[in-house]
C-alpha positions in Angstrom: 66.1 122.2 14.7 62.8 119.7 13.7 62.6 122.1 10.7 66.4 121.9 9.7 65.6 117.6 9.8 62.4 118.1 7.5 64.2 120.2 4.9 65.0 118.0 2.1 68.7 117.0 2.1 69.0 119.0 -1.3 67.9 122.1 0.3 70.5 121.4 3.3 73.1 120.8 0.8 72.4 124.5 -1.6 72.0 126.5 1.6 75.3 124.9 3.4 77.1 125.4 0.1 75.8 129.3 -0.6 76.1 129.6 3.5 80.1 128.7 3.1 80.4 130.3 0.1 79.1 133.8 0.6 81.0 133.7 4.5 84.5 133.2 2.0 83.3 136.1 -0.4 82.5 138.6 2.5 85.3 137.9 4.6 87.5 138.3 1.1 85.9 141.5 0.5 85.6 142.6 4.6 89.8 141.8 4.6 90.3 143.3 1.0 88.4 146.5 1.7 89.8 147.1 4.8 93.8 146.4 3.4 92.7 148.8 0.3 92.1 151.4 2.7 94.7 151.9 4.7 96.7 151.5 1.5 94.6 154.4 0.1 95.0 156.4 3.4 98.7 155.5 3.8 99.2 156.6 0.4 98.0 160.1 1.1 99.4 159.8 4.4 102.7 159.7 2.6 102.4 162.0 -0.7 101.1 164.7 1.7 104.0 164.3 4.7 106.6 164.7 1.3 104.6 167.5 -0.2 105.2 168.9 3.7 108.4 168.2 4.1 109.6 169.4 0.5 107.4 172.7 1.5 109.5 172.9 5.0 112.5 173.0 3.0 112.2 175.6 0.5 110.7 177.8 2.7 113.7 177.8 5.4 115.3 180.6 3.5 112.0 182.8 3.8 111.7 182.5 7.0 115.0 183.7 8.0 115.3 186.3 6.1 111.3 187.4 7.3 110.0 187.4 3.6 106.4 186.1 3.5 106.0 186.9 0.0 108.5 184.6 -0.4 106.8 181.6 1.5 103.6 182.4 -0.4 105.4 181.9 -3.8 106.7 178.0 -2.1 102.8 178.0 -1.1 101.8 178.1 -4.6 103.6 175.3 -6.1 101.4 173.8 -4.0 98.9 174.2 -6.6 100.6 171.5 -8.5 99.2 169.4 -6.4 95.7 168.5 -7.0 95.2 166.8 -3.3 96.2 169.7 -0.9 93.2 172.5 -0.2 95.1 174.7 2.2 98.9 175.3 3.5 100.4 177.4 5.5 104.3 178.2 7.2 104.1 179.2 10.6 107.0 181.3 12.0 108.2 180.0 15.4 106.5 182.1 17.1 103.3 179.7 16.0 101.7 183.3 13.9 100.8 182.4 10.3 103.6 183.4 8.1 102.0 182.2 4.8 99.0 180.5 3.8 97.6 179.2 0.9 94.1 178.2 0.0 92.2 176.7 -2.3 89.3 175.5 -0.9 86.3 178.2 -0.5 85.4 176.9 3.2 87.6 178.1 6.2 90.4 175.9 6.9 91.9 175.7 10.2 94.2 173.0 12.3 92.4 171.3 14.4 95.2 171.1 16.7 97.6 173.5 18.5 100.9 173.9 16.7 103.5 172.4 18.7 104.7 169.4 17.5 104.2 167.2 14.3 101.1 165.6 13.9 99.2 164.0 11.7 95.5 163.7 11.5 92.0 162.9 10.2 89.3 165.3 10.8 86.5 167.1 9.4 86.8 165.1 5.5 90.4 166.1 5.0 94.1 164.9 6.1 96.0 167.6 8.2 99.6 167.5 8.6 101.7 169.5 10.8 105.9 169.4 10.0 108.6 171.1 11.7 110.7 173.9 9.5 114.4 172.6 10.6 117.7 173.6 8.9 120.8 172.0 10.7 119.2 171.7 13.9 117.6 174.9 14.0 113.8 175.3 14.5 112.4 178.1 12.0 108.5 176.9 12.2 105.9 174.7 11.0 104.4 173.9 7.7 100.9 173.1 7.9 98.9 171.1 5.2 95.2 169.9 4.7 94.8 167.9 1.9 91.2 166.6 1.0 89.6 163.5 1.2 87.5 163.8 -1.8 89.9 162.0 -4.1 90.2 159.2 -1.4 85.9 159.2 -1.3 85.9 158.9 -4.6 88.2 155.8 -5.2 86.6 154.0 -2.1 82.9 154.5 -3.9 84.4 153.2 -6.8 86.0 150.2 -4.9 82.5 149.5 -3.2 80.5 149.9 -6.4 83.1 146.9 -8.1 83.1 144.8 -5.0 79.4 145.2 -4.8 79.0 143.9 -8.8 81.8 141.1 -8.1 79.8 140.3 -5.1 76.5 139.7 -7.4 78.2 137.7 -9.8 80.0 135.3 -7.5 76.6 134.6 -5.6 74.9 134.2 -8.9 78.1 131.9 -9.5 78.0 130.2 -5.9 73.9 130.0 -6.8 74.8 127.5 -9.6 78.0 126.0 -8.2 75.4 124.7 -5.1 72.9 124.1 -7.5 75.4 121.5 -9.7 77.1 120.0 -6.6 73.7 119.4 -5.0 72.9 117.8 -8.0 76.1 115.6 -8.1 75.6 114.5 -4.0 72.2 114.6 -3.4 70.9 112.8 -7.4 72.4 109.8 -6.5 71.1 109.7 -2.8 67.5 110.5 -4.1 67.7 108.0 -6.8 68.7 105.3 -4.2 66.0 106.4 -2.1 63.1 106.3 -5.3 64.2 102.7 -6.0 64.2 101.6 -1.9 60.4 102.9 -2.4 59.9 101.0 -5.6 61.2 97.9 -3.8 59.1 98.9 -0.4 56.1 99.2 -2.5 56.5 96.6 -5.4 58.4 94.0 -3.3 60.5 93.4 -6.3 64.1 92.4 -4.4 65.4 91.7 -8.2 66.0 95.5 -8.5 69.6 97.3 -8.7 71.3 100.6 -8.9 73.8 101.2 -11.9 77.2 102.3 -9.6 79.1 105.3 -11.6 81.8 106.0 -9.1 84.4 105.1 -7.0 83.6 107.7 -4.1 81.7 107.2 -0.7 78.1 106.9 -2.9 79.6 104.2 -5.3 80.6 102.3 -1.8 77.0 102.7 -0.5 75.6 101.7 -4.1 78.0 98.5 -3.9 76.8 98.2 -0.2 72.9 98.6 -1.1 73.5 96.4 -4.2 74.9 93.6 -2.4 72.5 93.8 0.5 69.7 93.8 -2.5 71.2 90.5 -3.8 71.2 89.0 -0.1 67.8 89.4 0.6 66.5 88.1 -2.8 68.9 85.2 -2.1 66.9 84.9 1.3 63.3 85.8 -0.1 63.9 82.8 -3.0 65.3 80.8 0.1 61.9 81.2 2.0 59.7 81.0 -0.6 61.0 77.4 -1.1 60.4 76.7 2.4 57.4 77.9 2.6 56.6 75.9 0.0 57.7 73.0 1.2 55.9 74.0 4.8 52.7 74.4 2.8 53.4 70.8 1.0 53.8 69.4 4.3 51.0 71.2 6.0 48.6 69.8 3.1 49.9 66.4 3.7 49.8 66.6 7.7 45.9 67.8 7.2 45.4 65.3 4.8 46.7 62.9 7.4 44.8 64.5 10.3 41.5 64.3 8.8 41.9 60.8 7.8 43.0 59.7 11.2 39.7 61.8 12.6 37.6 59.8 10.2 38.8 56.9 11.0 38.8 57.2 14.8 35.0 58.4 13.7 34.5 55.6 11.9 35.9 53.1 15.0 33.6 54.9 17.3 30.3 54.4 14.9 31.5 50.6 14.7 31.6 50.2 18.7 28.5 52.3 18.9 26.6 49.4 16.5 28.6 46.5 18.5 26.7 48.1 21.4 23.6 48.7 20.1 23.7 45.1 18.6 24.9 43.8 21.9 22.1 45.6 23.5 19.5 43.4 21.5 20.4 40.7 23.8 19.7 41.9 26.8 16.6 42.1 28.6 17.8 44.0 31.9 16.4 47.0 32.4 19.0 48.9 34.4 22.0 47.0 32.2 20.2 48.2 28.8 20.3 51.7 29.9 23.8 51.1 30.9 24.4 50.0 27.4 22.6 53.1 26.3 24.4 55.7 28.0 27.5 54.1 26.5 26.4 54.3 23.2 25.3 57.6 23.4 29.1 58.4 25.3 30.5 56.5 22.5 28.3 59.1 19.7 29.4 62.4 21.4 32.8 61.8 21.0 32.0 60.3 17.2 30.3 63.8 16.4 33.9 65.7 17.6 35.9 63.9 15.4 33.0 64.1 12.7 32.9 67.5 13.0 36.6 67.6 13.1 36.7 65.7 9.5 34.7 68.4 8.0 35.9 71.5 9.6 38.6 73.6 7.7 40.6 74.2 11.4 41.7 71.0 12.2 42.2 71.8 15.9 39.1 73.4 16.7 35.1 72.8 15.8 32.4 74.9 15.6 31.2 74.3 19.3 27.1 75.2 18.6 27.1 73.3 15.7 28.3 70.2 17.7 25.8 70.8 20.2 22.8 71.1 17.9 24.0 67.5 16.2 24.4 65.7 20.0 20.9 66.8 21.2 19.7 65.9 17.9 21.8 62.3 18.6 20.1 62.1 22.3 16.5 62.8 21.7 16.5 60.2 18.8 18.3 57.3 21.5 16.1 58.4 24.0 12.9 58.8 21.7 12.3 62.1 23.8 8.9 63.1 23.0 10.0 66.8 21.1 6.3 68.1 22.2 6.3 66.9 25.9 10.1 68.1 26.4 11.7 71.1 24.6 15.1 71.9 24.3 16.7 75.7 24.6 20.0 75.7 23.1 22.1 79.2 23.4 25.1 78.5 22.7 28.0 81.0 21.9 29.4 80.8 17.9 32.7 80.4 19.1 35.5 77.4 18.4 36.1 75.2 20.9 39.9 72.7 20.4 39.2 69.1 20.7 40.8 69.4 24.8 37.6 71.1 25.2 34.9 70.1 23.3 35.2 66.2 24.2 34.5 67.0 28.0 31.9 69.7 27.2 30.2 67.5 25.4 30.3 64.7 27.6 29.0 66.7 30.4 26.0 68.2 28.5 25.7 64.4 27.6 25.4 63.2 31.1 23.3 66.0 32.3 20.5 65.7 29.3 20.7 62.3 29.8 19.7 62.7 33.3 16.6 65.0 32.8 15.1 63.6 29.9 15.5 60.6 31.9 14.5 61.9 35.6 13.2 64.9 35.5 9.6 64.4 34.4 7.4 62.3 34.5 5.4 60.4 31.9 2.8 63.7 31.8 5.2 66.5 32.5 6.1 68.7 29.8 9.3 70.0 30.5 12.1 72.6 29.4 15.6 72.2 28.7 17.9 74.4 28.4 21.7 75.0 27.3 24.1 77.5 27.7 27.4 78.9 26.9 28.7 82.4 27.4 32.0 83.8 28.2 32.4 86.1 30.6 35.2 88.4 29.5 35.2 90.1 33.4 37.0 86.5 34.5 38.3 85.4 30.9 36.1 81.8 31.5 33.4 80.2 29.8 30.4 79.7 31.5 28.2 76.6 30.7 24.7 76.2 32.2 22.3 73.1 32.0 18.8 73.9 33.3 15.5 72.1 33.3 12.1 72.7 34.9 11.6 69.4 36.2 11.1 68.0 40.0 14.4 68.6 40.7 17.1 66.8 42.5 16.6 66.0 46.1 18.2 67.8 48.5 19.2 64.4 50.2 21.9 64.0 47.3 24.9 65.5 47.1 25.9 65.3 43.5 29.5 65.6 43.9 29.5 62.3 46.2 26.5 59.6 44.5 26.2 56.9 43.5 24.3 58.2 39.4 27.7 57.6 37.2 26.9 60.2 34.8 27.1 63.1 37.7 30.2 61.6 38.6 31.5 61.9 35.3 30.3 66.1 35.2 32.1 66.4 38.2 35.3 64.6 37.3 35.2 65.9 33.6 34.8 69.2 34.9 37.3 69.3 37.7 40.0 67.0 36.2 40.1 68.0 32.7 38.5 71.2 32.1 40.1 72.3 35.4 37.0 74.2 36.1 33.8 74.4 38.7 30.6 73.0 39.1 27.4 74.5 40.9 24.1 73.1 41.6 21.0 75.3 41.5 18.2 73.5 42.8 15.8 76.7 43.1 13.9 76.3 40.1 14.0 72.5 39.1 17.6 71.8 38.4 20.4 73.6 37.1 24.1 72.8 36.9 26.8 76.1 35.6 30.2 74.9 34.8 32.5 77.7 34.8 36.1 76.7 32.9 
């Protein structure tokens, strides 16, 4: 059945048509044949029961008066007769009385004579008729005509039907051949311009309709669903348009809000750093510092924001690289004595994200460039990110070589604002956890 589907529908349609066709002829020729024949047979059927009966009657008058040379001379008008090969008169006592014979075999009834009978045996037609004057029984007249004549017109009957067959399947050949062409054309030329369309997205084309039938319905159908779909396509094409209008002018708004809210930040940065010119507190000027440097990682986002082409998302090791760079210069971290390690994965990170990330990497530098060595201590710092695709979280790890925090603090409950704010940041908004490793100097792994 998978083959019949993959034939093309041309194929199906010839070999239907010739399948139909050739059934019609051969039942036509089956029924004809077999109606010619039993004309052909009731023909002889009939010319040789007369020739019989005729026969019977002529020789009544030899056969009462016992004069067989008499019934041979009725047996040889037989010869007048082209179809009969043998006859014969029997008396009533069944003996031959007469006979007459053309045919050079031995001819014989292949029954007993008894009653009338007709029948087919042996390639020839033997009839047996009673000899009856007024009710009287006198014999039998036996005839055998041959089938030859009968043989003959049937081969001749077979030998025409067999050269009408040829030339009506050479006629069905190109009748399936010119209605294939008339169903199946237009069907393949709708399917060549569907994959004109498929493959040249050109919606503007159409078929040319040159009928009224079922095909000119489906070209009107295909025509009109054509004209719909340009009508959409045009229709969508302006609204993407105007999407992409809108799109530009939303970005264009986007970035300018970003570089304005960076510009706002800068300014309270410089308030703050200006303010902090007029303090001589130790302990409130690093307060001031922290929140300028606070103030600066969240500038950078929006910075980075400005100049990204994804307006929702920035380049997350890039923004990391520029706030280090931001911290060593507030802190004037000493790049021989202290040494950063940033690894960071070259992945996008949306502003949700980024803003507490970089926060908490804030707080934690802050804290070891700040506590974790001492003024001769050369130090390591490194940073982290890596997603583990196992849980489906990122995993961010702040690790320095320094003394280390004491185990007398717990860092989730102190008093040191800036690992409150990893904790909250981390918990709260990144929705995450937060592990101390104190093994090895200090090391913090956010997991969000």
């Amino acid at each position: 059945m998978r083959i019949v589907h993959n034939i093309p529908i041309k194929y199906k349609l010839i070999v239907i048509i010739l399948s139909v066709t050739l059934l019609i002829i051969g039942l036509a020729f089956w029924i004809g044949g077999y109606h010619y024949q039993r004309s052909l047979k009731t023909d002889l059927i009939q010319n040789l029961e007369m020739n019989a009966r005729l026969t019977g009657e002529y020789c009544v008058t030899p056969l009462v008066f016992d004069d067989p040379p008499g019934a041979e001379r009725v047996l040889s008008k037989l010869q007048a007769v082209p179809l009969i090969s043998y006859g014969a008169v029997y008396n009533d006592r069944d003996s031959v009385f007469a006979a007459y014979q053309i045919a050079t075999e031995d001819i014989h009834p292949p029954f007993p004579i008894d009653k009338a009978r007709i029948m087919f045996h042996d390639g020839y037609l033997h009839v047996l008729q009673p000899v009856e004057y007024k009710n009287v029984f006198y014999g039998h007249v036996y005839l055998a005509g041959s089938m030859d004549s009968y043989d003959t017109k049937i081969a001749e009957a077979y030998r025409f039907m067999i050269i009408l067959l040829l030339i009506l399947i050479v006629l069905s050949i190109l009748l399936a051949f010119f209605l294939q062409r008339v169903i199946s054309q237009p069907i393949l030329k709708l399917a060549q311009v569907t994959e004109h369309i498929s493959n040249e997205a050109d919606l503007s084309l159409r078929v040319k309709k040159k009928g009224s039938d079922e095909l000119g319905v489906l070209y009107d159908g295909f025509n009109t669903m054509m004209e719909q779909l340009h009508l959409r396509e045009i229709e969508r094409d302006r609204a993407a348009e105007e999407i992409k209008s809108s799109l530009r002018e939303k970005e264009v708004m986007l970035k300018e809000i970003h570089h304005r809210v960076k510009n706002n930040l800068q300014i309270i940065s410089s308030l703050l750093n200006l303010q902090s010119n007029h303090i001589h507190d130790e302990n409130a000027l690093a307060m001031f510092v922290d929140c300028q440097n606070r103030v600066r990682s969240m500038a950078i986002v929006h910075e980075q924001l400005y100049h990204s082409p994804d307006l929702a998302s920035i380049n997350f090791s890039e923004y990391v690289e520029a706030l280090i760079n931001g911290l060593q210069s507030s802190y004037r971290a000493d790049s021989r004595r202290i040494q950063f390690d940033v690894d960071i994965l070259d992945i996008p990170l949306d502003i949700d994200r980024a803003v507490p990330c970089g926060l908490i990497i804030h707080e934690l530098v802050s804290n070891a460039i700040k506590h974790a060595f001492n003024s001769h201590h050369e130090g390591l710092i490194q940073i982290k990110l890596r997603r583990d695709d196992h849980l489906e979280q990122f995993c961010l790890s702040v690790r320095d070589n320094g003394q280390g925090i004491p185990e007398s603090i717990d860092y989730k409950n102190t008093d040191s604002l800036g690992l409150r704010l990893a904790v909250i940041l981390t918990e709260k908004q990144l929705k995450g956890s937060i592990d101390l490793d104190r093994s090895s100097g200090t090391a913090f792994h956010i997991c969000f």
